[in-house]
TORKOL-4160 file (C-alpha; in steps of 0.2 Angstrom, whole numbers, padded with zeros to 4 digits, m for minus):
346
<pt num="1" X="0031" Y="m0001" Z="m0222"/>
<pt num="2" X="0026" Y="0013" Z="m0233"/>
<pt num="3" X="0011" Y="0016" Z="m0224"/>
<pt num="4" X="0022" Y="0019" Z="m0209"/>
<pt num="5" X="0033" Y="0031" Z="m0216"/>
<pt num="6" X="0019" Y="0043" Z="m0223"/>
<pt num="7" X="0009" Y="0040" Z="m0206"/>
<pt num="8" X="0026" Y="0046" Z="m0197"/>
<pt num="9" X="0028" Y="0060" Z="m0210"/>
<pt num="10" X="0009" Y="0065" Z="m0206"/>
<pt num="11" X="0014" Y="0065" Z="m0189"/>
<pt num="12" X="0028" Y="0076" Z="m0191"/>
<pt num="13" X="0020" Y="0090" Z="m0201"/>
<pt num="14" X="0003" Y="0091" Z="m0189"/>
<pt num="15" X="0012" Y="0088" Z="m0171"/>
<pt num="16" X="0032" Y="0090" Z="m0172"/>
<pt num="17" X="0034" Y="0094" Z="m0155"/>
<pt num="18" X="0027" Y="0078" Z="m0151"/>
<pt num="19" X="0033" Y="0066" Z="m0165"/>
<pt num="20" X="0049" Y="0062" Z="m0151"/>
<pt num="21" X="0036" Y="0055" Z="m0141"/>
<pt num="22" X="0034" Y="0038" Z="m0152"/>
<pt num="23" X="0054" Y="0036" Z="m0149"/>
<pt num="24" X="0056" Y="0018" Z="m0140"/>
<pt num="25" X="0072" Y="0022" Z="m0129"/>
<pt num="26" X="0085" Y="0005" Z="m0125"/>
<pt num="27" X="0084" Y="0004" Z="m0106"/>
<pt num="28" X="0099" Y="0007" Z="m0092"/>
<pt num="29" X="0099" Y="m0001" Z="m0075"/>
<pt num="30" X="0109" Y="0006" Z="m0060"/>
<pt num="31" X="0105" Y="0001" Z="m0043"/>
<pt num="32" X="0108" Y="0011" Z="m0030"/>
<pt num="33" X="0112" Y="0014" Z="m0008"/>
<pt num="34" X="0104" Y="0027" Z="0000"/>
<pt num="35" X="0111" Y="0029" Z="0016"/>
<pt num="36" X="0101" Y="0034" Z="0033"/>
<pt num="37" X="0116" Y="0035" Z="0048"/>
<pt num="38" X="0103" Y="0042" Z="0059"/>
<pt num="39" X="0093" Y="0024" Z="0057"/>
<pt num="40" X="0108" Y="0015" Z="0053"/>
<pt num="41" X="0101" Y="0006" Z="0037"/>
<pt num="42" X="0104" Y="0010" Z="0019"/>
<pt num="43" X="0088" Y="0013" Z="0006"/>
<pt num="44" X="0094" Y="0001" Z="m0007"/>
<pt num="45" X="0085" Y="0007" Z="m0023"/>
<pt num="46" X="0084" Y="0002" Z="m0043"/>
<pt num="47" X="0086" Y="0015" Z="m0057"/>
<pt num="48" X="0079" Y="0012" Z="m0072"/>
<pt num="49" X="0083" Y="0026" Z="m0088"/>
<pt num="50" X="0083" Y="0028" Z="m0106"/>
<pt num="51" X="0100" Y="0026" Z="m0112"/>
<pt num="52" X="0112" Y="0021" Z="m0126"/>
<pt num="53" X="0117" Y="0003" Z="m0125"/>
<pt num="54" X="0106" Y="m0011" Z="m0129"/>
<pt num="55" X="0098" Y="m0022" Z="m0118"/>
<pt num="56" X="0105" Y="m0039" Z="m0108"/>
<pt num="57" X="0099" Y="m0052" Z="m0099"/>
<pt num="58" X="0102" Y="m0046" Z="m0081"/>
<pt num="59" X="0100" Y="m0055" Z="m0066"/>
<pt num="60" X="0097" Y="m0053" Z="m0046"/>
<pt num="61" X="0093" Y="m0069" Z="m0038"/>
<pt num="62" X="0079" Y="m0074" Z="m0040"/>
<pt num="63" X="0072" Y="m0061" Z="m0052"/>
<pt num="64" X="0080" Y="m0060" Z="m0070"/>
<pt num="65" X="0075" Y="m0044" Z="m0083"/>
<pt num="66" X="0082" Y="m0037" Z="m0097"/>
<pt num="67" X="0092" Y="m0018" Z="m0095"/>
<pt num="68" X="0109" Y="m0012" Z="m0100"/>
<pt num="69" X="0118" Y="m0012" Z="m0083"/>
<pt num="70" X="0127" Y="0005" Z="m0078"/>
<pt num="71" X="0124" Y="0012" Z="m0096"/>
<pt num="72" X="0128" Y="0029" Z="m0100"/>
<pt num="73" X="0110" Y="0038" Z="m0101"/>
<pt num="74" X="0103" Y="0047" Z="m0117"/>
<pt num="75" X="0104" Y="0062" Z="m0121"/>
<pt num="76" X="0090" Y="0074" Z="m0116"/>
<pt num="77" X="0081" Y="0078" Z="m0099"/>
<pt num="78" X="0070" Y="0065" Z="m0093"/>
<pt num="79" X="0055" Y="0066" Z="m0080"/>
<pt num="80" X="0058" Y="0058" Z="m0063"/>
<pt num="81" X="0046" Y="0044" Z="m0057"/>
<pt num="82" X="0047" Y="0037" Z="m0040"/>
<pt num="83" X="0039" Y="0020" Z="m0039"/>
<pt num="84" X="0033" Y="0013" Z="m0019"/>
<pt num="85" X="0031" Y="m0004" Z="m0021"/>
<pt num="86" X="0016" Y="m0015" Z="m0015"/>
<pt num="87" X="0018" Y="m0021" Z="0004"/>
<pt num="88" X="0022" Y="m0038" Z="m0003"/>
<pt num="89" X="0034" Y="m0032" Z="m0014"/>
<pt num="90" X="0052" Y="m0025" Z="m0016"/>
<pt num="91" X="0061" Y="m0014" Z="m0028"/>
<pt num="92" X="0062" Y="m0027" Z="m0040"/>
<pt num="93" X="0045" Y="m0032" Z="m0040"/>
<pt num="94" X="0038" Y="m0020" Z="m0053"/>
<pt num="95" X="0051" Y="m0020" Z="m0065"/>
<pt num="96" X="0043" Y="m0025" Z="m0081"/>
<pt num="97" X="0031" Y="m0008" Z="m0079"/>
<pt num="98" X="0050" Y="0002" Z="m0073"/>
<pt num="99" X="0056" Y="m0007" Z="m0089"/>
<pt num="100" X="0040" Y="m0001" Z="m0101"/>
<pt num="101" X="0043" Y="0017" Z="m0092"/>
<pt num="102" X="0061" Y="0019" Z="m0097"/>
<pt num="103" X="0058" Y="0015" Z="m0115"/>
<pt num="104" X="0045" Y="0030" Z="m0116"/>
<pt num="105" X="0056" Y="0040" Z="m0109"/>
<pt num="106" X="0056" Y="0042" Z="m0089"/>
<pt num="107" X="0069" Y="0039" Z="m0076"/>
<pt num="108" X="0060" Y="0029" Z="m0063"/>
<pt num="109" X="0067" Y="0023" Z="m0044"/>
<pt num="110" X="0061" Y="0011" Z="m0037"/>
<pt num="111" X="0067" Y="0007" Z="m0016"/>
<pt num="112" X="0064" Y="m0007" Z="m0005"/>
<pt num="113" X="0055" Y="0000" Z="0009"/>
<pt num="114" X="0065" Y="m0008" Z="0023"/>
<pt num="115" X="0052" Y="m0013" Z="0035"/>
<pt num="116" X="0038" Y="m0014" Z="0023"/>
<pt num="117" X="0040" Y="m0023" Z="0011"/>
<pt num="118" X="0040" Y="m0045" Z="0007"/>
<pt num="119" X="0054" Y="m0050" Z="0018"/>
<pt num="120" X="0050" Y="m0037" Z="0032"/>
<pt num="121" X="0031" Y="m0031" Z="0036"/>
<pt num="122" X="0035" Y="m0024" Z="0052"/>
<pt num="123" X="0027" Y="m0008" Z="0051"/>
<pt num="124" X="0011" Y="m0013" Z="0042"/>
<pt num="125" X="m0005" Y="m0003" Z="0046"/>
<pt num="126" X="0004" Y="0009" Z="0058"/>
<pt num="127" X="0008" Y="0028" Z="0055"/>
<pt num="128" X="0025" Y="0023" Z="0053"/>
<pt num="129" X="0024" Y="0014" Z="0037"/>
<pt num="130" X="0016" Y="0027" Z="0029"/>
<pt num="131" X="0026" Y="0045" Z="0035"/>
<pt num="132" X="0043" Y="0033" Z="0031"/>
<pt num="133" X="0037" Y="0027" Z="0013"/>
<pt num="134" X="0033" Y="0047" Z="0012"/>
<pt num="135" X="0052" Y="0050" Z="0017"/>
<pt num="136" X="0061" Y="0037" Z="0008"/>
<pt num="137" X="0053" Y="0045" Z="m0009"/>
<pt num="138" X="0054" Y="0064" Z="m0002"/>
<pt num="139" X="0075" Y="0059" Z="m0001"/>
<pt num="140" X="0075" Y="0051" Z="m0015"/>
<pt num="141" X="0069" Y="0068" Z="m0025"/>
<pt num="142" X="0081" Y="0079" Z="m0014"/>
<pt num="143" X="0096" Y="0064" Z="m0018"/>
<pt num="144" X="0093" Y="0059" Z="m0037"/>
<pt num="145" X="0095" Y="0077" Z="m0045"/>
<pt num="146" X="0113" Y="0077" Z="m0037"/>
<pt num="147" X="0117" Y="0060" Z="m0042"/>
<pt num="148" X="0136" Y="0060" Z="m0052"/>
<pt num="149" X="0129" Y="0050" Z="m0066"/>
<pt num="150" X="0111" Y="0052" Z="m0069"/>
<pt num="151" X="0106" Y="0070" Z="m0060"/>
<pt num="152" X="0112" Y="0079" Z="m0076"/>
<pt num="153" X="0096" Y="0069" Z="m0084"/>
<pt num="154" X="0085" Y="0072" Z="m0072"/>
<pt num="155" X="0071" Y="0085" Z="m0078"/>
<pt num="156" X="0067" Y="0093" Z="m0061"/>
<pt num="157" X="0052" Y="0103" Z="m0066"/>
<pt num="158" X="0043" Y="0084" Z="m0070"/>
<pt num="159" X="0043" Y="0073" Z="m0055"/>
<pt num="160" X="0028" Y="0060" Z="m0052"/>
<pt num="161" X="0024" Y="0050" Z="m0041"/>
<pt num="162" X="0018" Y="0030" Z="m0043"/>
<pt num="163" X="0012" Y="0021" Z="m0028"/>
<pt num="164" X="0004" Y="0005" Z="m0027"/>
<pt num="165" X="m0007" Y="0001" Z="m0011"/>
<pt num="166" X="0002" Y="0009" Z="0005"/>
<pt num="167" X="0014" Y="0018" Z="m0009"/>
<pt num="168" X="m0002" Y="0026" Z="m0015"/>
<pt num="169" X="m0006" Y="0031" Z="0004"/>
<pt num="170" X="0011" Y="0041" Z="0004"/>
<pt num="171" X="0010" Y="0047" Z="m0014"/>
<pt num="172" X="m0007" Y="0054" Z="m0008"/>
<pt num="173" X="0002" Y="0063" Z="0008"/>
<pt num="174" X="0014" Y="0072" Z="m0001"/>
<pt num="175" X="0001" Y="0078" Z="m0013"/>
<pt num="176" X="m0004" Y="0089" Z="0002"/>
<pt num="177" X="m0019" Y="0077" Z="0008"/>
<pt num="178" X="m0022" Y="0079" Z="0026"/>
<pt num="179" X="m0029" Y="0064" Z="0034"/>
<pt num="180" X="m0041" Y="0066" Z="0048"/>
<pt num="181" X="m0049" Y="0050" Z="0055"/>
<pt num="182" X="m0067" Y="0055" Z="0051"/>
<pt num="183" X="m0073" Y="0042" Z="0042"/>
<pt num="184" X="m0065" Y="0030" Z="0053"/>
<pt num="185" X="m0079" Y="0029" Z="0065"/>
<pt num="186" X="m0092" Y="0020" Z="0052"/>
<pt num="187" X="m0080" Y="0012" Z="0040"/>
<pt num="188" X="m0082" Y="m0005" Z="0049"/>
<pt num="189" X="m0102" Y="m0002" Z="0047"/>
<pt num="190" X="m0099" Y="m0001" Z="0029"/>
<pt num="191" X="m0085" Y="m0013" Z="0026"/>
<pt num="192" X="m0092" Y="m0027" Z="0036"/>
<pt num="193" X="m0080" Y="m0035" Z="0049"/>
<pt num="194" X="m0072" Y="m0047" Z="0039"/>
<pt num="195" X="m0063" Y="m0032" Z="0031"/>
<pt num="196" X="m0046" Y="m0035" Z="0035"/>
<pt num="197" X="m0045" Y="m0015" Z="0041"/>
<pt num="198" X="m0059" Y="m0021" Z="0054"/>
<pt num="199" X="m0052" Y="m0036" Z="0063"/>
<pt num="200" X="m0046" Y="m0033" Z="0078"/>
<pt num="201" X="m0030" Y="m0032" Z="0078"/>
<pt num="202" X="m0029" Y="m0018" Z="0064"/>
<pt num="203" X="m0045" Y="m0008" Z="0071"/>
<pt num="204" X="m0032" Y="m0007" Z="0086"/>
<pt num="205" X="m0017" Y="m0002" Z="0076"/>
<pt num="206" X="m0029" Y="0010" Z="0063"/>
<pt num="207" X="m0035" Y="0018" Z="0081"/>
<pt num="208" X="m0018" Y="0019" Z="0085"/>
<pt num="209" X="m0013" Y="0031" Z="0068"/>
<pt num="210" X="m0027" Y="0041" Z="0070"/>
<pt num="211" X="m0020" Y="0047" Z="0085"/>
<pt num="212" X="m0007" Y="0058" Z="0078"/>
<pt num="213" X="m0020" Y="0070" Z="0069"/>
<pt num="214" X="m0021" Y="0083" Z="0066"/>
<pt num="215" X="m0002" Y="0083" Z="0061"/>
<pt num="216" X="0009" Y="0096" Z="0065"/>
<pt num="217" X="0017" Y="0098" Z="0048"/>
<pt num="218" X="0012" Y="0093" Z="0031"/>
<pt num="219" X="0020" Y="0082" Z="0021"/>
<pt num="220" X="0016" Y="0091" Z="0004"/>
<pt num="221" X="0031" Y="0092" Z="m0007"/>
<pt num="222" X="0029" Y="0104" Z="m0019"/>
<pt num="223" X="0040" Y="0097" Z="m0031"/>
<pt num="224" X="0027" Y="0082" Z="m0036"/>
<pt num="225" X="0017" Y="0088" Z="m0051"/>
<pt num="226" X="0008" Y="0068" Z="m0053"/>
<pt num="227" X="0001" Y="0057" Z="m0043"/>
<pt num="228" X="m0003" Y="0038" Z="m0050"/>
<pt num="229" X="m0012" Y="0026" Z="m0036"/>
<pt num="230" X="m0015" Y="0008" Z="m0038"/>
<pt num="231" X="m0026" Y="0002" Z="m0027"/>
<pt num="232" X="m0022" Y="0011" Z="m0013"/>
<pt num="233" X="m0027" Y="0010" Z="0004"/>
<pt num="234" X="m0031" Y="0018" Z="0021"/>
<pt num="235" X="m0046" Y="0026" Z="0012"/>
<pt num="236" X="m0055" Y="0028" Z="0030"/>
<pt num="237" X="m0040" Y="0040" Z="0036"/>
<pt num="238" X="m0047" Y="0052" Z="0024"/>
<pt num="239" X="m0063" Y="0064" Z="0022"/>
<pt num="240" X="m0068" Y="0077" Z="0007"/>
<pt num="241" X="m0059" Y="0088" Z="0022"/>
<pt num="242" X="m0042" Y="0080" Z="0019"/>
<pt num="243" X="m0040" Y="0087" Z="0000"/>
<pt num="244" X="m0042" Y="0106" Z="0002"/>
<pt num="245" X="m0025" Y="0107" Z="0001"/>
<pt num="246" X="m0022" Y="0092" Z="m0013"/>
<pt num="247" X="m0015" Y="0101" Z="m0029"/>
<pt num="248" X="m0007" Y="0089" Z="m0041"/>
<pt num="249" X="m0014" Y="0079" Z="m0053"/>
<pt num="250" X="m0021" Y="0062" Z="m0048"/>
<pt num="251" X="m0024" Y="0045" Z="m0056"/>
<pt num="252" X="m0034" Y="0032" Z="m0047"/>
<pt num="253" X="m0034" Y="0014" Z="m0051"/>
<pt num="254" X="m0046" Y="0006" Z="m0045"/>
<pt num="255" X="m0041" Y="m0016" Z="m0043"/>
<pt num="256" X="m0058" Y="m0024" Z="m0044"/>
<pt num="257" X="m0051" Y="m0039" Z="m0036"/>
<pt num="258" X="m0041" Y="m0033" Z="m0022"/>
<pt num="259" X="m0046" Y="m0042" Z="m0007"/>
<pt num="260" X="m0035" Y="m0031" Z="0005"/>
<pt num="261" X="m0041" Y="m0012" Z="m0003"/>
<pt num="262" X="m0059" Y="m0017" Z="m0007"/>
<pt num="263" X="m0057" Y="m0002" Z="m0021"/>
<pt num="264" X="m0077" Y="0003" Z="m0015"/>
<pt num="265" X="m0070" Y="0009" Z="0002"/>
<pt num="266" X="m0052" Y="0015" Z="m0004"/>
<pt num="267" X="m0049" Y="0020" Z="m0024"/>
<pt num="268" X="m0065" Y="0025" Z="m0026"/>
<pt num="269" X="m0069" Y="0034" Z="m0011"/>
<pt num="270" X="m0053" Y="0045" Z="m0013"/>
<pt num="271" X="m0057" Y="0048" Z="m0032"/>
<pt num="272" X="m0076" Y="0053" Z="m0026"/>
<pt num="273" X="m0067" Y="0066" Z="m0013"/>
<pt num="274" X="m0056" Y="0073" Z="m0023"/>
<pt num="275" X="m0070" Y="0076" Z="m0039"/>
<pt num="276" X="m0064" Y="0083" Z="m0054"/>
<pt num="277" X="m0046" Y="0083" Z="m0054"/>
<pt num="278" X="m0044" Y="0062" Z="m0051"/>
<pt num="279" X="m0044" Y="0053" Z="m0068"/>
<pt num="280" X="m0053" Y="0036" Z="m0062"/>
<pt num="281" X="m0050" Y="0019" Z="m0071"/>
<pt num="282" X="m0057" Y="0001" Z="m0063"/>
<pt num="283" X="m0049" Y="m0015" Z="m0069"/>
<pt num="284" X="m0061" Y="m0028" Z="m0063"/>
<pt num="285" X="m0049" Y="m0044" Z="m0063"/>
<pt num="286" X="m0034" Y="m0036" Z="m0057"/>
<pt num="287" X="m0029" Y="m0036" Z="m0038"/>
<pt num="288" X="m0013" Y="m0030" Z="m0029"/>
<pt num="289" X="m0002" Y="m0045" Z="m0035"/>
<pt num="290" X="m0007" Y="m0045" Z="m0054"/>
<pt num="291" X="0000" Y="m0026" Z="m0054"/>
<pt num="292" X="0016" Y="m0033" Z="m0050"/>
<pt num="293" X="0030" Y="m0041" Z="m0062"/>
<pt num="294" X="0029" Y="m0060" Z="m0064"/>
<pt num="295" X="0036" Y="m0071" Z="m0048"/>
<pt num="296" X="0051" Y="m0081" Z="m0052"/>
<pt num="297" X="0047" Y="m0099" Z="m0049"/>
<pt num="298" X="0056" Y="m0099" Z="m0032"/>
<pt num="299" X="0044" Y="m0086" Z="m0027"/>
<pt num="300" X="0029" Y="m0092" Z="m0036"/>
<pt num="301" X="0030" Y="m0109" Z="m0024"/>
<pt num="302" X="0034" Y="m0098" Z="m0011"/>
<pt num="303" X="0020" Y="m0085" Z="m0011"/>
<pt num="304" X="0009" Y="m0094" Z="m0020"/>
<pt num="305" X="m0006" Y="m0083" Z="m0017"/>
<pt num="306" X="0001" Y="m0068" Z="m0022"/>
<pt num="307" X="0012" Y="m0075" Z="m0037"/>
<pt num="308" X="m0004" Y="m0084" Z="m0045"/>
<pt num="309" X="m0021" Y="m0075" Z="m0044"/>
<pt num="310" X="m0022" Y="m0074" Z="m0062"/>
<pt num="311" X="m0017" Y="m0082" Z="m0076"/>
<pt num="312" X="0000" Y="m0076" Z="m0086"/>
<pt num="313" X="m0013" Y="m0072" Z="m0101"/>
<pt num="314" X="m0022" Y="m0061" Z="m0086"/>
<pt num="315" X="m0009" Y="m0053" Z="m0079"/>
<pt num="316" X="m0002" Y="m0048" Z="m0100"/>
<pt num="317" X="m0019" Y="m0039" Z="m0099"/>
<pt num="318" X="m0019" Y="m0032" Z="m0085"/>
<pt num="319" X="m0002" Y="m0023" Z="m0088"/>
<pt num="320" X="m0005" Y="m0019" Z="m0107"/>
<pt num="321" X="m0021" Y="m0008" Z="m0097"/>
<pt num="322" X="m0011" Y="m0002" Z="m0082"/>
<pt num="323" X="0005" Y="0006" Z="m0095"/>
<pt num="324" X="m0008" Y="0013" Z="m0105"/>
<pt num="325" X="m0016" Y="0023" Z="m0093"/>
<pt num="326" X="0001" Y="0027" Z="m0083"/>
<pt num="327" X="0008" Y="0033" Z="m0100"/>
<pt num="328" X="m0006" Y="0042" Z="m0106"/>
<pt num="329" X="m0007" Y="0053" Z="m0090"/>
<pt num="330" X="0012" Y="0054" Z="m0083"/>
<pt num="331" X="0013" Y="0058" Z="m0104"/>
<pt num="332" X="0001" Y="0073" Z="m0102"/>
<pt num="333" X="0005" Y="0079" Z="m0085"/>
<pt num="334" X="0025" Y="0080" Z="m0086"/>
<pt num="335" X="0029" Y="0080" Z="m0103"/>
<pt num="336" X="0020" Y="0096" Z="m0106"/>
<pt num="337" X="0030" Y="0106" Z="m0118"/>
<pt num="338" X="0045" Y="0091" Z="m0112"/>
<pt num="339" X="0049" Y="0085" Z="m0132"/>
<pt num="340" X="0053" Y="0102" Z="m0138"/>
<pt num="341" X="0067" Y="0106" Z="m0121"/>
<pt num="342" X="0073" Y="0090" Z="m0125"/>
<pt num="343" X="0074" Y="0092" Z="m0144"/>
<pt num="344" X="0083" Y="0110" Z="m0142"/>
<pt num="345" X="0097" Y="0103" Z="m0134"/>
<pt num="346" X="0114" Y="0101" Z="m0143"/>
């Protein structure tokens, strides 16, 4: 205990703008309906924030996590992360890494992508799926400032973005990358035709996307200052050409084990285009479902596949690696100079 307290002291003398930084924050949980009258669907979306009550078991049949429902948030001004879920996923599905963000300090919102997502896939490998992930997060940035309870918390000079498979694919879009199709032509070659890109009905729907290149009007949204993917995909909708315009940070986690996003053909050939500015980092056991929180066991029985590709001792490693690389970089690239606004504060 001793040592502790002259290791924190240490701290406090050598980096006092950052000694906030090894706070651990209770977590608040509010869930949230975005509505969209032109579609006549509402985004329903999961908020999860540092705040001042401890946490409870909370639960939404069939997933149970632990938050303080509809708690007042803490104190301070908080970067914004906007988490797009895996396609076989939902709002809930990652909210053990939501959970582990709020404790360090984020406000994370996470939306079910209507129709891309476990209980509705209709849009998968069209254009569709990936300019209306790009929306659902571009309203959530213009909708969550000016939210009655939590926009007062909301730091909007720090806003990421975490995308996991097609989330990545978005995330990358309103970075500024401009997909192209050249690469398209001699994927297949490369990838083999048991790729899942390369069967014939996808090569049919990937031609289909390509299509609407060039676009008319970027999708870049200036207000992103950090990109985290996790295994993306769609790698072959991209070339070197794509990311002239590609300004924010990038992190690029490569899933050694994802079936879907073979990480030599996606992950890692967007991380080789973009060079220098992507931070790379390859977990060789992981694939798209060991990314996500545990299944309940209804689910687990259910989706068996996707619930149970690793162990629950992988899957613990797997996430221990994941946070520790999302917090390190979301750390550095939004929380520049963050500590000492929020410290200055009344």
């Amino acid at each position: 205990m001793l040592r502790t307290g002259l290791f924190l002291l240490l701290l406090f003398f050598l980096f006092p703008g950052d000694v906030l930084a090894l706070k651990d924050y209770n977590v608040g949980f509010k869930t949230i309906g975005y509505a969209f009258p032109e579609k006549g669907f509402r985004l329903d979306v999961n908020v999860w924030y540092p705040s001042t009550r401890k946490a409870r078991e909370l639960n939404y049949p069939p997933w149970t996590f632990s938050a303080a429902r509809d708690a007042k948030p803490a104190d301070g001004l908080f970067p914004l992360l906007i988490l797009s879920h895996p396609s076989p996923g939902n709002r809930f599905s990652c909210h053990d890494t939501c959970t582990w963000l709020a404790k360090q300090g984020y406000i994370v919102a996470a939306p079910t992508h209507h129709e891309d997502c476990m209980d509705n896939m209709q849009q998968i490998f069209t254009w569709e799926q990936l300019k209306t992930r790009a929306t659902d997060i571009r309203r959530l940035i213009d909708f969550l400032p000016n939210h009655k309870e939590l926009g007062a918390s909301i730091d909007t000079e720090n806003i990421g973005i975490i995308g996991f498979g097609a989330g990545g694919t978005a995330a990358l879009l309103l970075g500024g990358a401009q997909p192209d199709c050249i690469t398209w032509s001699d994927y297949c070659v490369k990838a083999g035709q048991k790729d899942d890109y390369c069967k014939a009905w996808a090569r049919e729907k990937i031609n289909t996307i390509c299509m609407e290149f060039p676009l008319k009007k970027s999708l870049a949204d200036p207000r992103v200052k950090a990109l985290a993917i996790l295994s993306p995909g769609f790698g072959m909708l991209f070339s070197p050409q794509s990311f002239k315009k590609f300004t924010p940070p990038l992190l690029v986690l490569s899933a050694g084990s994802d079936t879907l996003n073979n990480y030599r053909f996606h992950a890692d050939t967007i991380a080789g285009y973009v060079r220098e500015r992507a931070r790379t980092v390859f977990l060789p056991d992981a694939d798209l479902g060991s990314l996500m929180a545990p299944c309940p066991e209804s689910l687990a029985r259910e989706l068996s596949e996707l619930c149970r590709s690793v162990t629950p001792r992988e899957r613990n490693s797997i996430h221990r690696r994941m946070w520790e690389v999302l917090g390190s970089f979301m750390g550095e690239e939004l929380k520049k100079g963050y500590h000492k606004k929020s410290a200055a504060q009344p």
